[in-house]
PyMOL Python script that loads the backbone (N, CA, C, O; Angstrom):
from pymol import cmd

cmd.read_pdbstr("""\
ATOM      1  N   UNK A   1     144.603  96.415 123.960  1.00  0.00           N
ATOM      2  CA  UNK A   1     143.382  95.896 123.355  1.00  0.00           C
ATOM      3  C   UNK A   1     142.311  95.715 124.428  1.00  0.00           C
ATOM      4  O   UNK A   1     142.288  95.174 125.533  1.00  0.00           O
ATOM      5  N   UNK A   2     141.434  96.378 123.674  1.00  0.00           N
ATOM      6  CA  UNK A   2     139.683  95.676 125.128  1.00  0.00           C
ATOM      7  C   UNK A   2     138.751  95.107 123.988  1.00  0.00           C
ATOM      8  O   UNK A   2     138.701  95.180 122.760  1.00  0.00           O
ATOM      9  N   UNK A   3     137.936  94.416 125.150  1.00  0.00           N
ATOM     10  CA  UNK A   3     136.479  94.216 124.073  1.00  0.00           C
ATOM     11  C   UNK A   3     135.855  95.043 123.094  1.00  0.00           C
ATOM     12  O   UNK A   3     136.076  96.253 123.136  1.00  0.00           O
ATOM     13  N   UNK A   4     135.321  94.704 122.470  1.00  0.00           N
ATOM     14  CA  UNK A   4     134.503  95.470 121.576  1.00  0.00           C
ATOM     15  C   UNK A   4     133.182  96.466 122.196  1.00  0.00           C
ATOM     16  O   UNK A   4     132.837  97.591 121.837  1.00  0.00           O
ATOM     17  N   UNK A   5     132.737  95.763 123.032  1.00  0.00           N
ATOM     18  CA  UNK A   5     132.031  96.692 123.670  1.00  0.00           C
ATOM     19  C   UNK A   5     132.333  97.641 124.730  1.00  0.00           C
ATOM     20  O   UNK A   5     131.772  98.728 124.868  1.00  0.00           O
ATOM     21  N   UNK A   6     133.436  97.074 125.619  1.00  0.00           N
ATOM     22  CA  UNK A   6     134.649  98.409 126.399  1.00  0.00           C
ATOM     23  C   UNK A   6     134.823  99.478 125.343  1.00  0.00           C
ATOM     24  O   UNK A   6     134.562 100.650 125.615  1.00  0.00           O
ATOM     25  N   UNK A   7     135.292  99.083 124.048  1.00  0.00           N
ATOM     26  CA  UNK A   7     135.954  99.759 123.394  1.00  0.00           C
ATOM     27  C   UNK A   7     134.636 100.906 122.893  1.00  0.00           C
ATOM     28  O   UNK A   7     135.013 102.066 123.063  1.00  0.00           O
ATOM     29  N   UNK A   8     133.852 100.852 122.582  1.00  0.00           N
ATOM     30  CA  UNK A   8     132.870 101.446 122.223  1.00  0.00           C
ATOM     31  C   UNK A   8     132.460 102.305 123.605  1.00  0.00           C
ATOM     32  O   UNK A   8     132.703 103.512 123.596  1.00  0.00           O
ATOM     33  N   UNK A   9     132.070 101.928 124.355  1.00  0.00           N
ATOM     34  CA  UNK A   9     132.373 102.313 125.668  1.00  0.00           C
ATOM     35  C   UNK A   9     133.111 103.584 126.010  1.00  0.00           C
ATOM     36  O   UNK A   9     132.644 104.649 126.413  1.00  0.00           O
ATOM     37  N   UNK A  10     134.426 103.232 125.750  1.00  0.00           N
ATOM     38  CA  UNK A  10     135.806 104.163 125.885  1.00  0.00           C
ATOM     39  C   UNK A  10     135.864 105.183 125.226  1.00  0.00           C
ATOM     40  O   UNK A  10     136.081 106.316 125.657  1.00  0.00           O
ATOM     41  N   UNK A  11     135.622 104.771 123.829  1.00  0.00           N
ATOM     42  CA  UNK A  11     135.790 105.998 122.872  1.00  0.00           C
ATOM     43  C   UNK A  11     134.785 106.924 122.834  1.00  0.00           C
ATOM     44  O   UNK A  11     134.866 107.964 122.180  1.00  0.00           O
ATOM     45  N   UNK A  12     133.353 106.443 123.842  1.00  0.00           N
ATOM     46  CA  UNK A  12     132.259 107.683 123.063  1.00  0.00           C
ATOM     47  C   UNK A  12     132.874 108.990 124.012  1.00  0.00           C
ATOM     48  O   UNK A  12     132.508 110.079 123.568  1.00  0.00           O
ATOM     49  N   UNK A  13     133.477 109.044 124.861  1.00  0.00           N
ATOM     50  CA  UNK A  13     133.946 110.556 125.105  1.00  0.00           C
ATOM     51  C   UNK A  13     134.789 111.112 124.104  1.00  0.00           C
ATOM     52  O   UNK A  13     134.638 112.243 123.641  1.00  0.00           O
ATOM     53  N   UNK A  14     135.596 110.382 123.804  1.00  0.00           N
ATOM     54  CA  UNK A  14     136.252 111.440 122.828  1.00  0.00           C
ATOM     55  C   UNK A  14     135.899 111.560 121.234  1.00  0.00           C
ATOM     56  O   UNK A  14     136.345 112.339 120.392  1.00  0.00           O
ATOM     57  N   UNK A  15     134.597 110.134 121.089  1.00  0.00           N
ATOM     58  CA  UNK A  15     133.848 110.721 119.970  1.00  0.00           C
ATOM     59  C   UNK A  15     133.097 112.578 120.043  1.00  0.00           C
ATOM     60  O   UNK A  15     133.308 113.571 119.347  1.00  0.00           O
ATOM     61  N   UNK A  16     132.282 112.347 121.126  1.00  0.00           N
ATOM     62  CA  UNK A  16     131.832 113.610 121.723  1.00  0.00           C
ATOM     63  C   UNK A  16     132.420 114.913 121.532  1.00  0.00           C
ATOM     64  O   UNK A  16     131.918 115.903 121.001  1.00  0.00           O
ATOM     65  N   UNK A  17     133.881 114.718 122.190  1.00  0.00           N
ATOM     66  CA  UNK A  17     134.654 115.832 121.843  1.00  0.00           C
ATOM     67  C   UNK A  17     135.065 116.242 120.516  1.00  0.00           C
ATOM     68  O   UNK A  17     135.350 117.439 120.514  1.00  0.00           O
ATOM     69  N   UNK A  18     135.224 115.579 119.170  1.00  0.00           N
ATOM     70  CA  UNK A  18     135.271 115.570 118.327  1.00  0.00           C
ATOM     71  C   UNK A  18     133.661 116.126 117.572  1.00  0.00           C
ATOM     72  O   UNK A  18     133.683 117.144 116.880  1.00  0.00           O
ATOM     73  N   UNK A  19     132.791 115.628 117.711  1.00  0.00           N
ATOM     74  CA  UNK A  19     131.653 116.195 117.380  1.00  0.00           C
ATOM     75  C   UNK A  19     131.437 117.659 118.248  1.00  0.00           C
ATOM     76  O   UNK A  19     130.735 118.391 117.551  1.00  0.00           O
ATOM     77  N   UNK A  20     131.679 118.096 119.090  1.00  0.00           N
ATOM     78  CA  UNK A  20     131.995 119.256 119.618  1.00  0.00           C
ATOM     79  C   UNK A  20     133.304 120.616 119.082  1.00  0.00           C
ATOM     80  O   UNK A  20     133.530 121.807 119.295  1.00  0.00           O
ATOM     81  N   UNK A  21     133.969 119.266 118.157  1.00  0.00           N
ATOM     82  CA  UNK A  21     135.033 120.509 117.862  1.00  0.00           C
ATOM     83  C   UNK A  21     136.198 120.887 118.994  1.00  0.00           C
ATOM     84  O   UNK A  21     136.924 121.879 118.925  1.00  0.00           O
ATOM     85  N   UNK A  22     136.216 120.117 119.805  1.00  0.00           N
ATOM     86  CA  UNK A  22     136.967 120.559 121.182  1.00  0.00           C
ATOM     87  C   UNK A  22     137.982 119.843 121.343  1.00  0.00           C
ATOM     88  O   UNK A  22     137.860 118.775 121.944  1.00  0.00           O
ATOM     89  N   UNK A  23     139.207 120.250 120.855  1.00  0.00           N
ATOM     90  CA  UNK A  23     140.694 120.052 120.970  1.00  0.00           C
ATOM     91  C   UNK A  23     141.008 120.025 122.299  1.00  0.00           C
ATOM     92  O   UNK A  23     141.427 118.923 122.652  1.00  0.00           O
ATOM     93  N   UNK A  24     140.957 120.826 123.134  1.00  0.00           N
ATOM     94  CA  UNK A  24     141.327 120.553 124.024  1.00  0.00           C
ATOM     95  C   UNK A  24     140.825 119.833 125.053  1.00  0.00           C
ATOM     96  O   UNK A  24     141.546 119.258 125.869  1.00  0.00           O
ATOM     97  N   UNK A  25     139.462 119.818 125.081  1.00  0.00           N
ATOM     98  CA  UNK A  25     138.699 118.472 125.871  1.00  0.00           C
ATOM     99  C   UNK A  25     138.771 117.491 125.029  1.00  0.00           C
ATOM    100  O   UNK A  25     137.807 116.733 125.129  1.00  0.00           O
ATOM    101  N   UNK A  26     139.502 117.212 124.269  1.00  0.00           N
ATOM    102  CA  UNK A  26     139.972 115.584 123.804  1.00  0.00           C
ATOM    103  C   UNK A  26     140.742 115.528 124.573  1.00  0.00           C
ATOM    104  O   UNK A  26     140.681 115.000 125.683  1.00  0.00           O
ATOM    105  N   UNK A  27     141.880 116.268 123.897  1.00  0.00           N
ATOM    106  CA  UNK A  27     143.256 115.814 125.156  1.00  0.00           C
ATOM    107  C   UNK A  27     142.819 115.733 126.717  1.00  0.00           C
ATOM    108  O   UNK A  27     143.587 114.956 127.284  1.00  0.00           O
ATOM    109  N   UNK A  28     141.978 116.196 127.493  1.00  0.00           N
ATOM    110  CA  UNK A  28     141.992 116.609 128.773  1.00  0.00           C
ATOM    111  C   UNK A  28     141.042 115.022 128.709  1.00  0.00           C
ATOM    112  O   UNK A  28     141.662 114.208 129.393  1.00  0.00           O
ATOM    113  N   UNK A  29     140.024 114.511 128.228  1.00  0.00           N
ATOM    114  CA  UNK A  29     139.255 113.521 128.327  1.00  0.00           C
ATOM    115  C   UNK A  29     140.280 112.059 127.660  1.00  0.00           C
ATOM    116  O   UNK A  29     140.325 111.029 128.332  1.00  0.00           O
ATOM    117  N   UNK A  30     140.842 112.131 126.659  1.00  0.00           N
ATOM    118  CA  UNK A  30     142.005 111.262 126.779  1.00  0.00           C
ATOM    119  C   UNK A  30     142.695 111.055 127.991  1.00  0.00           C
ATOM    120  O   UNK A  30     142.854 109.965 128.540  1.00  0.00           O
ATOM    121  N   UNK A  31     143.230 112.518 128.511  1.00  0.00           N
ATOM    122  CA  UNK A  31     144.528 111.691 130.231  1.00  0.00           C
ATOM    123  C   UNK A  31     143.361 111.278 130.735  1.00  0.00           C
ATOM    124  O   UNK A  31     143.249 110.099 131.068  1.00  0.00           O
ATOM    125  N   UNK A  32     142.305 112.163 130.875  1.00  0.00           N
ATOM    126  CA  UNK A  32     141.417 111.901 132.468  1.00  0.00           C
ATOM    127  C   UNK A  32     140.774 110.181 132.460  1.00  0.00           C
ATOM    128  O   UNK A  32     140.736 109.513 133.494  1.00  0.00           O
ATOM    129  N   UNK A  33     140.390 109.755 131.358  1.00  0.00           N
ATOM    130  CA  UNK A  33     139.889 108.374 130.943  1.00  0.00           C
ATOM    131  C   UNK A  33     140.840 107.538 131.034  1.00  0.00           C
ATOM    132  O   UNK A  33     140.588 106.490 131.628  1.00  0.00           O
ATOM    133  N   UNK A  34     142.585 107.798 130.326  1.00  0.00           N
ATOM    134  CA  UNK A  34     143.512 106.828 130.393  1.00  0.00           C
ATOM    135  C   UNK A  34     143.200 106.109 128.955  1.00  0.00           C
ATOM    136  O   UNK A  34     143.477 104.941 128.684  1.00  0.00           O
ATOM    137  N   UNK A  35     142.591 107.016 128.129  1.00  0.00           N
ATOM    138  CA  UNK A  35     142.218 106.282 126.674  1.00  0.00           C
ATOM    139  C   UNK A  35     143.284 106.025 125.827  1.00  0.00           C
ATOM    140  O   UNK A  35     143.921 106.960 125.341  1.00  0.00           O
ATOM    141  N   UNK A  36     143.594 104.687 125.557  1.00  0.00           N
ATOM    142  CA  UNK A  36     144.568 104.610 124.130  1.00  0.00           C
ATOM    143  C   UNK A  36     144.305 105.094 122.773  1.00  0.00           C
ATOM    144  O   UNK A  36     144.327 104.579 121.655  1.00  0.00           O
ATOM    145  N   UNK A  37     144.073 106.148 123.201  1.00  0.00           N
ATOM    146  CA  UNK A  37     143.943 106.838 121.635  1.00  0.00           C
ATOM    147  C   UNK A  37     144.985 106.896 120.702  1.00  0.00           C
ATOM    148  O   UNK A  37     145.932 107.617 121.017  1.00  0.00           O
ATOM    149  N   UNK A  38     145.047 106.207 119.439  1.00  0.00           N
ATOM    150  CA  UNK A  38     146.417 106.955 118.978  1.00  0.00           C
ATOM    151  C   UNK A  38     146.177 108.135 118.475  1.00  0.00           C
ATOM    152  O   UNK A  38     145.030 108.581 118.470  1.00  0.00           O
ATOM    153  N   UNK A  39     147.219 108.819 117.977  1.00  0.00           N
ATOM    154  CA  UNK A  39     147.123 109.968 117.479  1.00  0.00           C
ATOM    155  C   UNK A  39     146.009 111.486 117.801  1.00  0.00           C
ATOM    156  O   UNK A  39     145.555 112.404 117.118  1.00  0.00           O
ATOM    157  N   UNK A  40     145.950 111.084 119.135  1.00  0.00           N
ATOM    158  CA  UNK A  40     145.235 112.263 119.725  1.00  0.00           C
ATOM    159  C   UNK A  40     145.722 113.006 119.785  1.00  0.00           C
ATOM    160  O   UNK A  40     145.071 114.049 119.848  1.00  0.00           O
ATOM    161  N   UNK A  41     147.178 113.109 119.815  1.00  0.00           N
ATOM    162  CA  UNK A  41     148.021 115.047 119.622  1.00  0.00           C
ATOM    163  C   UNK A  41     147.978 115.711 118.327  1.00  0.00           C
ATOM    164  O   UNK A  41     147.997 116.931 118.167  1.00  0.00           O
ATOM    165  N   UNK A  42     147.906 114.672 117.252  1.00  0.00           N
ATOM    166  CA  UNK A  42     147.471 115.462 115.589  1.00  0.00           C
ATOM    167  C   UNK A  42     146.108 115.881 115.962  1.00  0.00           C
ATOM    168  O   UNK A  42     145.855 117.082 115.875  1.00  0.00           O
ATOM    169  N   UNK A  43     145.064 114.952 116.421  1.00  0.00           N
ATOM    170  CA  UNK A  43     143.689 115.934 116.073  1.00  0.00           C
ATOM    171  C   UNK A  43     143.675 116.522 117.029  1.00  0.00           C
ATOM    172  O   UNK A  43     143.082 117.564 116.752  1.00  0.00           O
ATOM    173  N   UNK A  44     144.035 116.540 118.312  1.00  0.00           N
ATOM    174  CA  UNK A  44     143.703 117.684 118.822  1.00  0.00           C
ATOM    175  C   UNK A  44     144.105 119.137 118.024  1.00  0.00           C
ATOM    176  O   UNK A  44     143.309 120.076 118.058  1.00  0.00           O
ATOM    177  N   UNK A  45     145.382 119.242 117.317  1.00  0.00           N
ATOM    178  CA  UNK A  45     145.555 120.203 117.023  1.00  0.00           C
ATOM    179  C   UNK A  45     144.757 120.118 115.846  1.00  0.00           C
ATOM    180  O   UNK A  45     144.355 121.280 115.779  1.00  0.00           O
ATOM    181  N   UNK A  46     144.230 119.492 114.822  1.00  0.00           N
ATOM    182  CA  UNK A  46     143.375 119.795 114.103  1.00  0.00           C
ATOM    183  C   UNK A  46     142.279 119.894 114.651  1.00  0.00           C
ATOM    184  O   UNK A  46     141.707 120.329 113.651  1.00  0.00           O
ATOM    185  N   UNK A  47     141.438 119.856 115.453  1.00  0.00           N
ATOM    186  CA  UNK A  47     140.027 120.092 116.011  1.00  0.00           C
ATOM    187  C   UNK A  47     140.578 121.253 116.556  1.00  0.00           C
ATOM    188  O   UNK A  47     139.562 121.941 116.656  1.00  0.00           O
ATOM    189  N   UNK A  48     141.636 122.046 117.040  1.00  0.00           N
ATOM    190  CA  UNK A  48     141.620 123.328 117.451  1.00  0.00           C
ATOM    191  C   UNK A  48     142.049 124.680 116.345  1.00  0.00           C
ATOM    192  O   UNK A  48     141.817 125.889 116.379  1.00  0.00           O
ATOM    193  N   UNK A  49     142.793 123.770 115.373  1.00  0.00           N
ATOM    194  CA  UNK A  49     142.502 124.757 114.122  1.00  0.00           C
ATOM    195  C   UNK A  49     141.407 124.762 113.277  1.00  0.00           C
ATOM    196  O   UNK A  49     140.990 125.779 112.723  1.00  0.00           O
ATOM    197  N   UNK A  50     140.837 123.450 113.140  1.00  0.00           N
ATOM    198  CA  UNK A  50     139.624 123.776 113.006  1.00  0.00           C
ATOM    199  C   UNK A  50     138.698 125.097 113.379  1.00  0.00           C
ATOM    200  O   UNK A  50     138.357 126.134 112.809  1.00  0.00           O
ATOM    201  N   UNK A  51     138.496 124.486 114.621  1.00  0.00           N
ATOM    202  CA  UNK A  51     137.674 125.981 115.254  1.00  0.00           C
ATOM    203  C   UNK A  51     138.314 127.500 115.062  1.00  0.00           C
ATOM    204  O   UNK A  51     137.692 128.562 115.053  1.00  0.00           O
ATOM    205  N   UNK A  52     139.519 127.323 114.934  1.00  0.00           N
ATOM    206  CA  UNK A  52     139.952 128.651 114.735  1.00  0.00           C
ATOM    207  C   UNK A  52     139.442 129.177 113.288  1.00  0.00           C
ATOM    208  O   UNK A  52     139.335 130.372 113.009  1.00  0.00           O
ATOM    209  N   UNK A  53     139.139 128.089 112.397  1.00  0.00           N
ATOM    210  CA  UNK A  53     139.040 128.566 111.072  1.00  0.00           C
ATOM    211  C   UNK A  53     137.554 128.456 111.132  1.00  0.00           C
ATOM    212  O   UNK A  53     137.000 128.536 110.036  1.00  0.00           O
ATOM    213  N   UNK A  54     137.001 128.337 111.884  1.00  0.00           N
ATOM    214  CA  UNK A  54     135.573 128.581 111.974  1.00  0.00           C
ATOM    215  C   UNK A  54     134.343 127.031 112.180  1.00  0.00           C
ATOM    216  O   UNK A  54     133.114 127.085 112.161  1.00  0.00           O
ATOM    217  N   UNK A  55     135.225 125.781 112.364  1.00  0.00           N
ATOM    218  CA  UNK A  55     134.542 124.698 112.179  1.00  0.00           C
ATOM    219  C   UNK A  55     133.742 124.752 113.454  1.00  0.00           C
ATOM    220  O   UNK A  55     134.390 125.334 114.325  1.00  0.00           O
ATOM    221  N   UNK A  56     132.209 124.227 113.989  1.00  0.00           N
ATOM    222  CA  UNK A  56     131.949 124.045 114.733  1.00  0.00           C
ATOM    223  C   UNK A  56     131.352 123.037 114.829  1.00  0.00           C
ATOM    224  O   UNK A  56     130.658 122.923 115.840  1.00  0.00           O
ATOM    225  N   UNK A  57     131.371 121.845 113.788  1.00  0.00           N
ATOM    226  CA  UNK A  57     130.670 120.404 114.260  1.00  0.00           C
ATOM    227  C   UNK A  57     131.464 119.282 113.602  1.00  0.00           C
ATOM    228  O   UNK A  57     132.198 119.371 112.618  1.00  0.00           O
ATOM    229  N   UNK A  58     131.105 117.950 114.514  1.00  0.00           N
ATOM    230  CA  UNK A  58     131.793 117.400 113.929  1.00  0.00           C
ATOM    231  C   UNK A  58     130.854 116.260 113.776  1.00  0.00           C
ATOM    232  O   UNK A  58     129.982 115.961 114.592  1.00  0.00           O
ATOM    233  N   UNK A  59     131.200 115.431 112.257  1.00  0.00           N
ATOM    234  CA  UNK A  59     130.125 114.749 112.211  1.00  0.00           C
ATOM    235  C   UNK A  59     130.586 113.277 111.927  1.00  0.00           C
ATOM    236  O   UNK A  59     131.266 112.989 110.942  1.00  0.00           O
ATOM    237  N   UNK A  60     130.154 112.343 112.884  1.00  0.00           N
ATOM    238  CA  UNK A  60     130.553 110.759 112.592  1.00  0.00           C
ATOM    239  C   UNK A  60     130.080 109.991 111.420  1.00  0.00           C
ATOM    240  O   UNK A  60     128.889 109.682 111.379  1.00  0.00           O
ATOM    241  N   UNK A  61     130.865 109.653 110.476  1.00  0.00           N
ATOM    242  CA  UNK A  61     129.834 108.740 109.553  1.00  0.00           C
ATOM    243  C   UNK A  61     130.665 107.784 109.356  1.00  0.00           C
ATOM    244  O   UNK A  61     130.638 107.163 108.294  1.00  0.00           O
ATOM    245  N   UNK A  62     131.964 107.358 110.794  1.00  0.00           N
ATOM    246  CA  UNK A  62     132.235 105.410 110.259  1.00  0.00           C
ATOM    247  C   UNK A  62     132.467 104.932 111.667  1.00  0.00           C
ATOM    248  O   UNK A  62     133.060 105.639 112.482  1.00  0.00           O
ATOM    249  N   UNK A  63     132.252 104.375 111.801  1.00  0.00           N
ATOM    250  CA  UNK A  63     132.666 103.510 113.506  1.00  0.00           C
ATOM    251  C   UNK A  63     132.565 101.995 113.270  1.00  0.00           C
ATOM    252  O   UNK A  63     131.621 101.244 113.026  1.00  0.00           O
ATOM    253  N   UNK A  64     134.233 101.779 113.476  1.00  0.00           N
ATOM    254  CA  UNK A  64     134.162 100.120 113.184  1.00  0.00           C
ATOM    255  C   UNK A  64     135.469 100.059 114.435  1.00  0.00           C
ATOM    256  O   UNK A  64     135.947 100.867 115.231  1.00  0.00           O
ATOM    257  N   UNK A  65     135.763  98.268 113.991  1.00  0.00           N
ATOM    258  CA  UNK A  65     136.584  98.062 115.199  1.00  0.00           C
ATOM    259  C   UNK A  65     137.120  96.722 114.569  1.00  0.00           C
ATOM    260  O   UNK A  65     136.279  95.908 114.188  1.00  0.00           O
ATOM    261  N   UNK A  66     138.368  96.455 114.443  1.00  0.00           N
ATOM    262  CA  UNK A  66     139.160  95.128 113.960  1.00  0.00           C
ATOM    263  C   UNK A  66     138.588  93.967 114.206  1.00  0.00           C
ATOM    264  O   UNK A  66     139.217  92.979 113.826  1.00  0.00           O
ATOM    265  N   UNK A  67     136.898  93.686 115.085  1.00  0.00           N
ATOM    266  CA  UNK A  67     137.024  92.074 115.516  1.00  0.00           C
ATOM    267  C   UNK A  67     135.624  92.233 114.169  1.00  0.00           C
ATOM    268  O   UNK A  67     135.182  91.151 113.783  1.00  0.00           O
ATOM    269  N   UNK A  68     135.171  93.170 113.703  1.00  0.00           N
ATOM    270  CA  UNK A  68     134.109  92.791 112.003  1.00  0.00           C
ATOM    271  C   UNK A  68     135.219  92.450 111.198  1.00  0.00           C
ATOM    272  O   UNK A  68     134.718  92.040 110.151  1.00  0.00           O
ATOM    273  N   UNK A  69     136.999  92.367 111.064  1.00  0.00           N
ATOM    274  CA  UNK A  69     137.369  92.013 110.465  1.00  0.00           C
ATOM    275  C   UNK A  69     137.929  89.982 110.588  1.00  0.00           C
ATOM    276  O   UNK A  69     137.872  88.957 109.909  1.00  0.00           O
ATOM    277  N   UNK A  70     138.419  90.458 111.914  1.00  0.00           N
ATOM    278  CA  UNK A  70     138.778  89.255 112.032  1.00  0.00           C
ATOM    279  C   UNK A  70     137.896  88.377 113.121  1.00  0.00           C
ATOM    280  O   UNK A  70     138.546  87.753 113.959  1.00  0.00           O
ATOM    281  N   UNK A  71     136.805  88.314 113.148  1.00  0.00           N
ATOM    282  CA  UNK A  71     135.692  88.043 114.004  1.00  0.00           C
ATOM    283  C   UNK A  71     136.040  87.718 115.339  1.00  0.00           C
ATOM    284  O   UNK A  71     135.325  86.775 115.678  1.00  0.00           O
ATOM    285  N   UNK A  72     136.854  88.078 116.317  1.00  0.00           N
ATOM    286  CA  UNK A  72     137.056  88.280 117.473  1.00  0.00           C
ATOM    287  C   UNK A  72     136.980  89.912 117.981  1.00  0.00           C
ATOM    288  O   UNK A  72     137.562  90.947 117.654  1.00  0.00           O
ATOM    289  N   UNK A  73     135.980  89.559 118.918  1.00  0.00           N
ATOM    290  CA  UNK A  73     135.367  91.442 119.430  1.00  0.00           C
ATOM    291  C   UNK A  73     135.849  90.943 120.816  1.00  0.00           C
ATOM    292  O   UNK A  73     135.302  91.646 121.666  1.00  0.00           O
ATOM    293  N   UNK A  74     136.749  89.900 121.458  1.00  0.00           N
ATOM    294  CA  UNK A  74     137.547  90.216 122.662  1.00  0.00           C
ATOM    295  C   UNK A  74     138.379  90.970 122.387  1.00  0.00           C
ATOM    296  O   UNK A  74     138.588  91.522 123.467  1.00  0.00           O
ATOM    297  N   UNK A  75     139.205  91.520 121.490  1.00  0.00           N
ATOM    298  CA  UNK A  75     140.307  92.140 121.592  1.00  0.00           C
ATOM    299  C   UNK A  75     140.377  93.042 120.322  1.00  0.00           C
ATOM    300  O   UNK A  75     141.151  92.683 119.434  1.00  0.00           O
ATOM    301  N   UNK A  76     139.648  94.175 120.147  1.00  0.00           N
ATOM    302  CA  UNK A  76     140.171  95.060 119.523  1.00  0.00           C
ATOM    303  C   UNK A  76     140.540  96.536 119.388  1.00  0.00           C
ATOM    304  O   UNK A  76     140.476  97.290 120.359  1.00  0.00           O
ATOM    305  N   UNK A  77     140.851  96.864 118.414  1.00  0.00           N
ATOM    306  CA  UNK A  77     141.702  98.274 117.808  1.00  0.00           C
ATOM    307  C   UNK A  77     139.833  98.680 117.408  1.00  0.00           C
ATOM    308  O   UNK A  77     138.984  97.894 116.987  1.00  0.00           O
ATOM    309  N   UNK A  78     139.671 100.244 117.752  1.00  0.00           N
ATOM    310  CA  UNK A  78     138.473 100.705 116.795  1.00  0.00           C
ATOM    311  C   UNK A  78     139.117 102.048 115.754  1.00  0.00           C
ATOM    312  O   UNK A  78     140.243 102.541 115.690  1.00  0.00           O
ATOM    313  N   UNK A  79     138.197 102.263 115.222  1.00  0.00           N
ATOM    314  CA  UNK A  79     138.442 103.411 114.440  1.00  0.00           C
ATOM    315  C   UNK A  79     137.306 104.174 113.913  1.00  0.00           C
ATOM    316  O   UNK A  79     136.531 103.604 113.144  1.00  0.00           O
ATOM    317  N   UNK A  80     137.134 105.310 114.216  1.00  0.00           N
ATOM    318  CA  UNK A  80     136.448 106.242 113.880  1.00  0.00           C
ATOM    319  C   UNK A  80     136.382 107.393 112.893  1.00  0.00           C
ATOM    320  O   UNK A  80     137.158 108.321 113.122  1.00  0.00           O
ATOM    321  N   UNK A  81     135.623 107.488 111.881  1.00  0.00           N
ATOM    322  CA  UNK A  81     135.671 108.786 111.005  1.00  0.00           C
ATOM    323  C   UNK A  81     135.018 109.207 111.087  1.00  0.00           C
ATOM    324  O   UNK A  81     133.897 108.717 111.221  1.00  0.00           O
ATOM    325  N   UNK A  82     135.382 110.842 111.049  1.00  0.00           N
ATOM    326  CA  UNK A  82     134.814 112.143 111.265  1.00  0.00           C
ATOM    327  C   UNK A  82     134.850 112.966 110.257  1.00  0.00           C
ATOM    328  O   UNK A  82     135.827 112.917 109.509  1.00  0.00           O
ATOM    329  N   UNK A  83     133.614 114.065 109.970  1.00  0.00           N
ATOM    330  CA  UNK A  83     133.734 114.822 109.244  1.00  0.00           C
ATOM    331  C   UNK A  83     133.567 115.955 109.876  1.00  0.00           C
ATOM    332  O   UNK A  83     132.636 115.917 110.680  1.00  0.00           O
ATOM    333  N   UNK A  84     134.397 117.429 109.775  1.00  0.00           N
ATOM    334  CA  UNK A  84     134.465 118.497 110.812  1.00  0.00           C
ATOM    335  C   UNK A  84     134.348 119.533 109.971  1.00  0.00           C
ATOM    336  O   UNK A  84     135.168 119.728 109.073  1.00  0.00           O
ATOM    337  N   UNK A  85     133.093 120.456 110.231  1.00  0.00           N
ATOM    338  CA  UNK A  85     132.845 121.373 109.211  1.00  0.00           C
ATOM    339  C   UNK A  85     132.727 122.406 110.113  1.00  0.00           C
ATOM    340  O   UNK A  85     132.487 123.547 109.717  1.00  0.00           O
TER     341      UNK A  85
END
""", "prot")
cmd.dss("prot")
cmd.show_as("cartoon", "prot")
cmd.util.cbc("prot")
cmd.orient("prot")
């Protein structure tokens, strides 16, 4: 767990890569950062079949983080949705 604003922080690289479509600079920006991403080995491989099937953008329309739920932004989980066309 980090702050809310670390956390925002942390994730905009591999938001990036995701809006890029780039499977494999997730994974490579995940080790290189040390990001707790979960489930970065499913999308990577979906952001790289993606592109294989022709997707080339990816588009953010949710960014939240567990402390708007439980009003502590010292310590949370975020989560991001993407739409990849």
């Amino acid at each position: 767990y980090t702050s809310a604003a670390e956390a925002a922080r942390f994730d905009q690289p591999a938001i990036r890569c995701m809006e890029q479509v780039d499977g494999p600079g997730l994974y490579d920006t995940v080790h290189r950062h040390r990001l707790t991403m979960c489930g970065y080995l499913p999308t990577t491989v979906v952001l790289m079949a993606a592109r294989a099937l022709g997707a080339t953008q990816g588009t953010l329309v949710d960014y939240t983080h567990s402390g708007w739920v439980t009003g502590d932004d010292t310590s949370v989980v975020s989560y991001a949705g993407m739409i990849i066309a």
